[in-house]
C-alpha positions as CSV (number, residue, x, y, z in Angstrom):
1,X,0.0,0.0,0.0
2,X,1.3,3.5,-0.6
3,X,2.1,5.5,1.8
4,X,-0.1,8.5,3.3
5,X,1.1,12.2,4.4
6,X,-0.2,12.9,7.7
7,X,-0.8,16.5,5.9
8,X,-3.1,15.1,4.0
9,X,-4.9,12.6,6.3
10,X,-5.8,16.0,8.0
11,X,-7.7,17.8,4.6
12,X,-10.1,14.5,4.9
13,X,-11.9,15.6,8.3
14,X,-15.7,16.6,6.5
15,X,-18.6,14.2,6.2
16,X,-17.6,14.9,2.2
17,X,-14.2,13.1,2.5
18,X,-13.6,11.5,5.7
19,X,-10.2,9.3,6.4
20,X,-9.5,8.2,9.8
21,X,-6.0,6.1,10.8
22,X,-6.3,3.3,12.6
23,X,-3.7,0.8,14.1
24,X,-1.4,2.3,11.1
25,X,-3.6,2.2,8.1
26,X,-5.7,5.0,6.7
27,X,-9.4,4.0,5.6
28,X,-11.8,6.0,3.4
29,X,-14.7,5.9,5.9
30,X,-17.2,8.7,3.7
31,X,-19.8,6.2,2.8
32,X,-19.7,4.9,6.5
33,X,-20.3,8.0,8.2
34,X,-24.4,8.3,7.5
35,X,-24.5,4.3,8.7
36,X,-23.1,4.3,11.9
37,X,-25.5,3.1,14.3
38,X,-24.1,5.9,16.7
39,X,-24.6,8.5,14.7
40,X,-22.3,10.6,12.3
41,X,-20.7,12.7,14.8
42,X,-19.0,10.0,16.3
43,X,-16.8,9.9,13.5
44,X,-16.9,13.2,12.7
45,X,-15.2,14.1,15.7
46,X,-11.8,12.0,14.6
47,X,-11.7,12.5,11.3
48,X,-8.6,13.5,9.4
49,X,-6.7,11.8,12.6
50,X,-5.5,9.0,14.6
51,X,-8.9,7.1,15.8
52,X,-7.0,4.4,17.0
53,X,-7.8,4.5,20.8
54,X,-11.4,5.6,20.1
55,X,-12.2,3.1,17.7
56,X,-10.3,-0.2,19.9
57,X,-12.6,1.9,23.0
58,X,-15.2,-0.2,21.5
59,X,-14.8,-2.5,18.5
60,X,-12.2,-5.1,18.5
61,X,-9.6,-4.5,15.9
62,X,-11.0,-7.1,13.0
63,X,-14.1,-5.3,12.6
64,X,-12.6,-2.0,10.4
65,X,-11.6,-4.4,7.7
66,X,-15.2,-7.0,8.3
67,X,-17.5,-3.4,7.9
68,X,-15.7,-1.3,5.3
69,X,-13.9,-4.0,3.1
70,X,-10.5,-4.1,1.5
71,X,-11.6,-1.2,-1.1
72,X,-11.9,1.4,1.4
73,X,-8.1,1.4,2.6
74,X,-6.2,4.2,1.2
75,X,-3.1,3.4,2.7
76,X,0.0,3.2,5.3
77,X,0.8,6.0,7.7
78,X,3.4,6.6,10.3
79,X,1.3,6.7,13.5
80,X,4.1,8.3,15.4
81,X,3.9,11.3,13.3
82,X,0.1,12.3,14.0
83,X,-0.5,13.9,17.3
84,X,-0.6,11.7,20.1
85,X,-3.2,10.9,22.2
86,X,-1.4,11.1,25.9
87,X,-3.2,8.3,27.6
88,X,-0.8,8.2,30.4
89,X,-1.4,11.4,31.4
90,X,-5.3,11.4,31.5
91,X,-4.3,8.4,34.2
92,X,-2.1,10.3,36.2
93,X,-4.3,13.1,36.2
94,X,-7.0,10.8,37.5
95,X,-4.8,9.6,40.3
96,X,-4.0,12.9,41.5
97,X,-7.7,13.6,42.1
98,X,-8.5,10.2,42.9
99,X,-8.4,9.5,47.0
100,X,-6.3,6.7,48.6
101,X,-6.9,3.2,47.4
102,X,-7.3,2.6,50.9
103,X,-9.5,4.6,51.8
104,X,-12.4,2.8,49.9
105,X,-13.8,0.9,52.8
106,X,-17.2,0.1,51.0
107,X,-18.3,-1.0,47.7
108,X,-20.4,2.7,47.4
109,X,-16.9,4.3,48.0
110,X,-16.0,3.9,44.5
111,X,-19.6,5.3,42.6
112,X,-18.4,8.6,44.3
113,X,-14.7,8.1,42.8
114,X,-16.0,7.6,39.3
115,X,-18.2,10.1,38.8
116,X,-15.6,12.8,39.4
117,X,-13.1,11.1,37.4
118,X,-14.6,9.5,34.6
119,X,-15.1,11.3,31.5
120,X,-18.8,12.6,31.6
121,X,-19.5,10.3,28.5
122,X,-18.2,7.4,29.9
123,X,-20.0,8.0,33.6
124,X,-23.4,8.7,31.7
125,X,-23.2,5.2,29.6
126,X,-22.0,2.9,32.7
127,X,-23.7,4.6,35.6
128,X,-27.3,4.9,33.8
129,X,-30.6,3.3,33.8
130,X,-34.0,3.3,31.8
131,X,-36.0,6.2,31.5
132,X,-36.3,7.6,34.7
133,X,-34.4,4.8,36.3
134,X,-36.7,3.7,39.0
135,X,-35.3,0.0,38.2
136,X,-32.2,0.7,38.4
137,X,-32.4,2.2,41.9
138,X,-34.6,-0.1,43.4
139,X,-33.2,-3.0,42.3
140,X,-30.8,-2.0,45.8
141,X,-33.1,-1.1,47.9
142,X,-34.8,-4.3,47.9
143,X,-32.4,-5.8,49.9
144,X,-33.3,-3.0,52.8
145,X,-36.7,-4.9,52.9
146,X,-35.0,-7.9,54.0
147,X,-34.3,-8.7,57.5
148,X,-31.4,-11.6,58.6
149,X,-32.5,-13.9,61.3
150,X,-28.7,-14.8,62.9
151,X,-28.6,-17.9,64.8
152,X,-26.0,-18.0,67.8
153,X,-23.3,-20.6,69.2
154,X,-22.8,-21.9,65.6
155,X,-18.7,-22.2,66.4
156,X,-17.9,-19.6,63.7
157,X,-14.1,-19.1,64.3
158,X,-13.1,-20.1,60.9
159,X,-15.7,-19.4,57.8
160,X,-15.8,-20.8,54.4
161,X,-16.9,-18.6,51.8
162,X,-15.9,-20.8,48.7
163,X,-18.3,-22.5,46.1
164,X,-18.8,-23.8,42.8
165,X,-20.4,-22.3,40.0
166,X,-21.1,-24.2,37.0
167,X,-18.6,-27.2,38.4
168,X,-15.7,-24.7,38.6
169,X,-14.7,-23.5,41.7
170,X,-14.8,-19.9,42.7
171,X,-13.0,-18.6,46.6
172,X,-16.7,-16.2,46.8
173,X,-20.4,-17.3,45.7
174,X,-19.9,-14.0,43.4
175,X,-18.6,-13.2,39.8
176,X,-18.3,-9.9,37.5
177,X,-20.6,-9.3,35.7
178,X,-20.3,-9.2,31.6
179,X,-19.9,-5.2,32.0
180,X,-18.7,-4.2,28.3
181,X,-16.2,-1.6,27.0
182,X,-13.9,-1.4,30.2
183,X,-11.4,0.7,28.4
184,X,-13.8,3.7,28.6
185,X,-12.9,3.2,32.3
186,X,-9.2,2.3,32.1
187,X,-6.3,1.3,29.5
188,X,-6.3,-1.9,30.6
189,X,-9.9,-2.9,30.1
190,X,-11.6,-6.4,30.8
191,X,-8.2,-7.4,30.9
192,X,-7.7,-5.8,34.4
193,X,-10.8,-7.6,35.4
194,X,-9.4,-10.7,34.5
195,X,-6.2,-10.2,36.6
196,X,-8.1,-8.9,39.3
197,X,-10.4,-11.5,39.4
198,X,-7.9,-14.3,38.6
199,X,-5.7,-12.9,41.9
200,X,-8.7,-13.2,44.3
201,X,-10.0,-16.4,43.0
202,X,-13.5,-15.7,41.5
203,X,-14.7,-15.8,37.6
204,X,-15.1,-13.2,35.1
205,X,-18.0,-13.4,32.4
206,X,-16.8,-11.2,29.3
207,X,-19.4,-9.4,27.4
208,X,-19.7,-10.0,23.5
209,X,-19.3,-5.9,23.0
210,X,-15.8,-5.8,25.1
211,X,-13.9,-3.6,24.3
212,X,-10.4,-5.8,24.4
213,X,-10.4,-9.1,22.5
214,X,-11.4,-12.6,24.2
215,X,-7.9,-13.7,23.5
216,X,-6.0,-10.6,25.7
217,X,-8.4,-11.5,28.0
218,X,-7.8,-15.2,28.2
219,X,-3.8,-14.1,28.1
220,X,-4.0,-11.5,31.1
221,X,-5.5,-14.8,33.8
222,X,-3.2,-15.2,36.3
223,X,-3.1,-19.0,35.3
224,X,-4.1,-21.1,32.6
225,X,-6.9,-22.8,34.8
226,X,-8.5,-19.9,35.7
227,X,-12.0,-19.7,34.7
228,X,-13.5,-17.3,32.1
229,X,-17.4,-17.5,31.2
230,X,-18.6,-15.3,27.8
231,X,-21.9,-13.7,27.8
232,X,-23.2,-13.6,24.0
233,X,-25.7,-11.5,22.3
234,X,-27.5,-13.1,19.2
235,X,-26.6,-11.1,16.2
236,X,-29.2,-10.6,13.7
237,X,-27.2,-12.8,11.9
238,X,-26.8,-15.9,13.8
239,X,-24.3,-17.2,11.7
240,X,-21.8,-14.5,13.1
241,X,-22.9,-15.7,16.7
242,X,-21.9,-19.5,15.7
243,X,-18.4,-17.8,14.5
244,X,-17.9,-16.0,17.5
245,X,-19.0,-18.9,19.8
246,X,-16.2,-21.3,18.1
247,X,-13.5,-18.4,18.5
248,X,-14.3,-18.1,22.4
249,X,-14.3,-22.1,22.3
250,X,-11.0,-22.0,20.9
251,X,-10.0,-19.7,23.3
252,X,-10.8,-21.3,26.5
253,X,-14.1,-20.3,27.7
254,X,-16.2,-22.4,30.3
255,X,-19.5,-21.5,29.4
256,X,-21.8,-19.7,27.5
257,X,-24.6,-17.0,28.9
258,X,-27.1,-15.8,26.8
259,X,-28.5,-12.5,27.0
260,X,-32.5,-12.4,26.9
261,X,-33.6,-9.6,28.4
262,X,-32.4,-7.1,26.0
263,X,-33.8,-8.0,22.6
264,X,-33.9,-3.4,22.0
265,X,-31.5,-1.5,23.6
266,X,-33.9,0.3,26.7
267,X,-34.0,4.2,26.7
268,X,-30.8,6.0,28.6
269,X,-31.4,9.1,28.6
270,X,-28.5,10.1,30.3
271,X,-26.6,8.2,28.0
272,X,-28.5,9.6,25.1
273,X,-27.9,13.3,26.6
274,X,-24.2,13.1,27.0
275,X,-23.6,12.1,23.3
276,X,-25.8,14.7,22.0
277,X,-24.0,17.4,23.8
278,X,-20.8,15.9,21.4
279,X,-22.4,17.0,18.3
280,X,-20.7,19.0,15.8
281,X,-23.2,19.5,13.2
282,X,-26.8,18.4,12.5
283,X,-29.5,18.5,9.9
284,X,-32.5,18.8,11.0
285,X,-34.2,17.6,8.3
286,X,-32.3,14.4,8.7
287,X,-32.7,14.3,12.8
288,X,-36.7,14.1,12.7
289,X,-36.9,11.8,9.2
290,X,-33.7,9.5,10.2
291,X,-34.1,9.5,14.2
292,X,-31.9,7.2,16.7
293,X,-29.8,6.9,19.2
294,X,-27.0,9.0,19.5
295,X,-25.5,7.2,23.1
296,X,-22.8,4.9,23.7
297,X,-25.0,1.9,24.5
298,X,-27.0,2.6,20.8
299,X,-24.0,3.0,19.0
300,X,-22.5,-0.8,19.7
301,X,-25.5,-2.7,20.3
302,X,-27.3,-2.7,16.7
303,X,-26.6,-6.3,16.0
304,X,-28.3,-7.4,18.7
305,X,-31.2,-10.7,17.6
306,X,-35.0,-9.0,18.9
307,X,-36.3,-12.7,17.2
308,X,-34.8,-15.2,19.6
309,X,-37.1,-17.5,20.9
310,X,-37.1,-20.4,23.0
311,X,-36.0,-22.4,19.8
312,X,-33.1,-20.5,19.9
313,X,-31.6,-22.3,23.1
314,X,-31.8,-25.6,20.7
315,X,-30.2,-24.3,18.2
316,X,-27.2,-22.7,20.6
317,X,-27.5,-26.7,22.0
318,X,-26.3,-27.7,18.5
319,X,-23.4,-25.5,18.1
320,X,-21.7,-25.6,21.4
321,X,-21.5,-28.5,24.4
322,X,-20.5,-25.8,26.9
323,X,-22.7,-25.2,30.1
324,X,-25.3,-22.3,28.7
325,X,-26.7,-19.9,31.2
326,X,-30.1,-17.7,30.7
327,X,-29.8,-14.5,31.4
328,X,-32.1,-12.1,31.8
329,X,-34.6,-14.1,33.4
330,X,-37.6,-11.7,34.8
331,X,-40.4,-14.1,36.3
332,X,-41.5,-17.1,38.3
333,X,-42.8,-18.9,34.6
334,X,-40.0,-18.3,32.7
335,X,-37.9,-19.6,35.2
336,X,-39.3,-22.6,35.1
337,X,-39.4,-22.8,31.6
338,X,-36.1,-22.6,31.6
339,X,-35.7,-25.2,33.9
340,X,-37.7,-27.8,31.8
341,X,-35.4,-26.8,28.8
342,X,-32.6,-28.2,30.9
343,X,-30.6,-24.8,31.0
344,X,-27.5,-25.0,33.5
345,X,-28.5,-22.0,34.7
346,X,-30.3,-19.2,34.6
347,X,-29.3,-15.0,36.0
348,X,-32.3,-12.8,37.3
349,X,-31.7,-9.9,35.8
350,X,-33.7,-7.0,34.5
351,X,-30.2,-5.6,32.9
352,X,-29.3,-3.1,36.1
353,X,-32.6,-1.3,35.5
354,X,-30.7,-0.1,32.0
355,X,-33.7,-1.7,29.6
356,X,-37.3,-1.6,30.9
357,X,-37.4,0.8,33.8
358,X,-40.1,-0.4,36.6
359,X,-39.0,-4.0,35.7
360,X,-39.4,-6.1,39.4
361,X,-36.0,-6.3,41.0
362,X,-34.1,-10.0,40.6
363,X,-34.3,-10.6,44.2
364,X,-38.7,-10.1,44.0
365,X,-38.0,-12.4,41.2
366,X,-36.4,-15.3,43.4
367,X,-38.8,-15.0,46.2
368,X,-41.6,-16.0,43.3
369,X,-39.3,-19.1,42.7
370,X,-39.2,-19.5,46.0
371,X,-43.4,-19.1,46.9
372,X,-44.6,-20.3,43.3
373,X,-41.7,-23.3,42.3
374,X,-39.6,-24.1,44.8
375,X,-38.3,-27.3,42.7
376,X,-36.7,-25.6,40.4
377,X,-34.3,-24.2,43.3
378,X,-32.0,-27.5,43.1
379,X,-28.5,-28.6,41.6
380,X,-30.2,-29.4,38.2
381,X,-30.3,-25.8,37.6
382,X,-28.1,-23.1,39.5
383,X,-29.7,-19.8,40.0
384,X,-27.9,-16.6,40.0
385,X,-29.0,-13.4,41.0
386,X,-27.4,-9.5,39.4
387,X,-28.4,-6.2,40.1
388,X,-28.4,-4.3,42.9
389,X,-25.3,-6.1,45.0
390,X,-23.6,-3.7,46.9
391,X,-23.0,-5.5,50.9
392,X,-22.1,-8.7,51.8
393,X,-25.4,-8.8,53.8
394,X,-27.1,-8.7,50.0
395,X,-24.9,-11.4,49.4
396,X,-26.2,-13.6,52.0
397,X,-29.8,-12.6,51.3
398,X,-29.7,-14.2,48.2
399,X,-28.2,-17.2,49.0
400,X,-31.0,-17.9,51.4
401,X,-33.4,-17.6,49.1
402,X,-31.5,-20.1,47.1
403,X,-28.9,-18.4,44.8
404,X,-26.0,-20.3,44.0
405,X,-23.8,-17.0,43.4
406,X,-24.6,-13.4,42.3
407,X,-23.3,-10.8,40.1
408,X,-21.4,-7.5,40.6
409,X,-21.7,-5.5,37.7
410,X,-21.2,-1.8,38.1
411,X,-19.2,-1.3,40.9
412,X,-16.6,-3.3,38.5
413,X,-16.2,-0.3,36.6
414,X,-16.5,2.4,39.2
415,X,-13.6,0.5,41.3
416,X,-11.3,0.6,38.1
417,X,-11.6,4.3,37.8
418,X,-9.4,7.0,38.8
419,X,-6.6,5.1,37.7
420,X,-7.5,2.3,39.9
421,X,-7.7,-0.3,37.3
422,X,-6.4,-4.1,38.5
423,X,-6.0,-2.5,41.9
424,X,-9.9,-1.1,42.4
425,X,-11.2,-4.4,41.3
426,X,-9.0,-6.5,43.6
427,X,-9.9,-4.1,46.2
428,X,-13.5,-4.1,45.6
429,X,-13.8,-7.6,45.8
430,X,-11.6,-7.8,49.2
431,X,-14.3,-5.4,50.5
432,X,-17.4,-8.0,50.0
433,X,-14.7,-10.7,51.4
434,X,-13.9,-9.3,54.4
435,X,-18.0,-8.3,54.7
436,X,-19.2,-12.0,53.8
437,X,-17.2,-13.7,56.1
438,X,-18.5,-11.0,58.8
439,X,-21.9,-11.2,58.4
440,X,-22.1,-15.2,58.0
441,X,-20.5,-15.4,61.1
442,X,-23.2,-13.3,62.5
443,X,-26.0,-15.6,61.2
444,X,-24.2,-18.6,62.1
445,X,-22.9,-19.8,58.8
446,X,-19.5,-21.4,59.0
447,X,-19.9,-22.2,55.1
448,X,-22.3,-21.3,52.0
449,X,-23.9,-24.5,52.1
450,X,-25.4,-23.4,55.9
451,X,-26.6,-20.2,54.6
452,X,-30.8,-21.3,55.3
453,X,-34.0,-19.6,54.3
454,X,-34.8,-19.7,58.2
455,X,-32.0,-16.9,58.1
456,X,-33.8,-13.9,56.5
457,X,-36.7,-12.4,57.4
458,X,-38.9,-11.8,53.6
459,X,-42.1,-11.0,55.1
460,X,-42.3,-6.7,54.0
461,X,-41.0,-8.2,50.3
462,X,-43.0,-11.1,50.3
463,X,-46.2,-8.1,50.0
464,X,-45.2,-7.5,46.6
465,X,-45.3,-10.4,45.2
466,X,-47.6,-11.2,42.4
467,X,-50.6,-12.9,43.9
468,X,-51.2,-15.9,41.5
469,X,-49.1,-17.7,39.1
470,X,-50.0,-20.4,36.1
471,X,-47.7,-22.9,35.4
């Protein structure tokens, strides 16, 4: 390929002629720029540059050549003489206004971190909800309407908080969430998640729009026989999803957790907000005839299936033998559907409150289970609960109600901020140790397995429960 002038990669920035360089080669992106599911100014905003680190933020680096083709490269440019992007210094910047690692003494200590530090883009796509996120906030407070029951002279000097999940062990009955594109967080991404979690001995489940590739992740464990889970959303094209599921195969993975409750990306508005404040130009014409999302959470979740069905689980059966995990699951019947599908497992889930705001809370959700089908609550099928977890007294409220392990999902990516990274997640996750082991010892657990429904106290939840269930 020739080579390109960085003088003239610059006279490309309109929506006329627009060349961006990534990872070293220069594309002709001018027919793009009207299709991106984010939104024009998205690109805009780099063009006639080096969009490297905004483009690996969220794609993995494959997709430029999978989307725009071989015809659209114009050629070879010298990345070291456009303009650097200083990424250190945006992370020693954070760390200067970032407070002692240590003196985070509770999981809510980071939220407070990351909102100052983050960029206001990247706090608006992680820390929102639905519409006016009444999901998202209750999903929390749930756990306030549950009351622990201790029981006393249990010989509690030494307490087991180990488990399995899925038949791989895990030192906490908790795992990260699939939160996707880390690096708007930190450089290091879902790979500092995986070193983190890898260090204190619990799993990670990567999301299918990370923003690092499965295999950097698989490379940054801590050791070869650590486990990795990845969470996949069906592509329109299920085809794609087959590919994907043999690359994560090849790569290692343990199982395989299908997202459900998302089949439309729910309405952030904060998300929305943030990107629209971005925008360079606009047509109006074109913004009321053309309309969409502008926000983060738009912009990389187009591909995502709004036709899987129940079918679809049999089809995923034919193309991988891994364990597969439902998640997303939102009531009582579907629950047990799932169950009489043979699914290894299932997540309640309403997506963090981030799809269908007033969606009931996962935990309202396993109480059902626990009124309405109590069968279903066995080793055939492990249940897992995400949304909401912030106290190791949450923790334990699940489990009681028959969790096998829940998921922390947010707080991932608040502890990684202000230059945190590896360091915020590892001591994030010390945090709900140390509060585990307290509080079992308070309710007389000296291991998960002795963690009892007798030990919480539903009866102010149990009031909203739905009053009848067919099944």
């Amino acid at each position: 390929m020739a080579a390109v002038d960085v003088r003239e990669l610059a006279t490309h920035n309109s929506r006329d002629s627009c060349w961006l360089a990534i990872n070293g080669i220069v594309w002709d992106v001018t027919a793009f720029v009207s299709e991106h599911p984010g939104g024009a100014n998205l690109i805009l905003k780099v063009a006639g540059k080096d969009a490297t680190e905004q483009y690996e933020t969220f794609h993995s680096p494959e997709l430029v050549e999978e989307t725009l083709g071989l015809d659209a490269r114009k050629g070879i440019i010298d990345s070291a003489s456009i303009p650097p992007v200083d990424k250190q210094s945006e992370l020693k910047r954070q760390e200067r206004t970032s407070p002692l690692l240590s003196s985070m003494v509770s999981v809510n200590d980071f939220e407070g971190v990351a909102e100052k530090t983050m960029t206001p883009a990247a706090w608006a796509y992680v820390s929102s909800g639905a519409d006016d996120e009444i999901s998202t906030r209750e999903n929390g407070r749930i756990y306030q309407k549950v009351f622990l029951r201790g029981r006393v002279l249990r010989k509690v000097g030494s307490v087991d908080c180990s488990t399995e999940i899925l038949g791989c062990k895990s030192a906490l009955p908790i795992y990260t969430s699939p939160v996707g594109l880390a690096k708007l967080v930190h450089p290091s991404g879902e790979c500092a998640i995986a070193a983190a979690d890898g260090k204190e001995g619990i799993i990670q489940v990567v999301n299918t729009v990370s923003s690092m590739p499965i295999e950097a992740i698989m490379d940054a464990r801590v050791s070869k026989d650590q486990t990795i889970f990845w969470q996949l959303y069906a592509d329109k094209d299920l085809q794609k999803s087959e590919t994907f599921v043999r690359r994560v195969e090849k790569a290692g993975v343990k199982a395989i957790w299908l997202t459900v409750d998302s089949p439309v990306v729910g309405n952030r508005e904060r998300d929305e907000r943030s990107k629209s404040a971005a925008v360079i130009e606009e047509d109006l014409e074109t913004t009321v005839d053309t309309p969409q999302g502008v926000g983060i959470a738009k912009a990389n979740t187009g591909f995502i299936n709004a036709d899987i069905e129940w079918a679809t689980i049999e089809w995923l059966r034919g193309v991988t033998k891994l364990p597969l995990v439902i998640k997303g699951v939102q009531s009582v019947e579907d629950a047990v559907m799932a169950f009489d599908h043979g699914i290894d497992g299932i997540v309640l889930s309403n997506h963090g409150g981030r799809s269908q705001d007033t969606a009931q809370p996962p935990l309202l959700t396993l109480l059902e289970i626990n009124h309405y089908a109590p069968h279903i609550l066995d080793k055939h099928m492990q249940v897992f609960v995400d949304g909401g977890i912030r106290r190791g007294t949450d923790i334990i409220k699940a489990l009681a109600l028959g969790a096998t392990a829940v998921g922390i999902g947010r707080p991932v990516l608040y502890s990684m901020s202000g230059g945190y990274g590896e360091y915020g997640v590892r001591r994030m996750i010390q945090i709900l140790r140390n509060e585990l082991q307290t509080n079992m010892a308070f309710i007389g657990a000296k291991n998960v397995r002795e963690i009892a429904r007798g030990m919480v106290n539903t009866r102010r939840l149990e009031k909203l429960m739905i009053g009848s269930v067919r099944l």
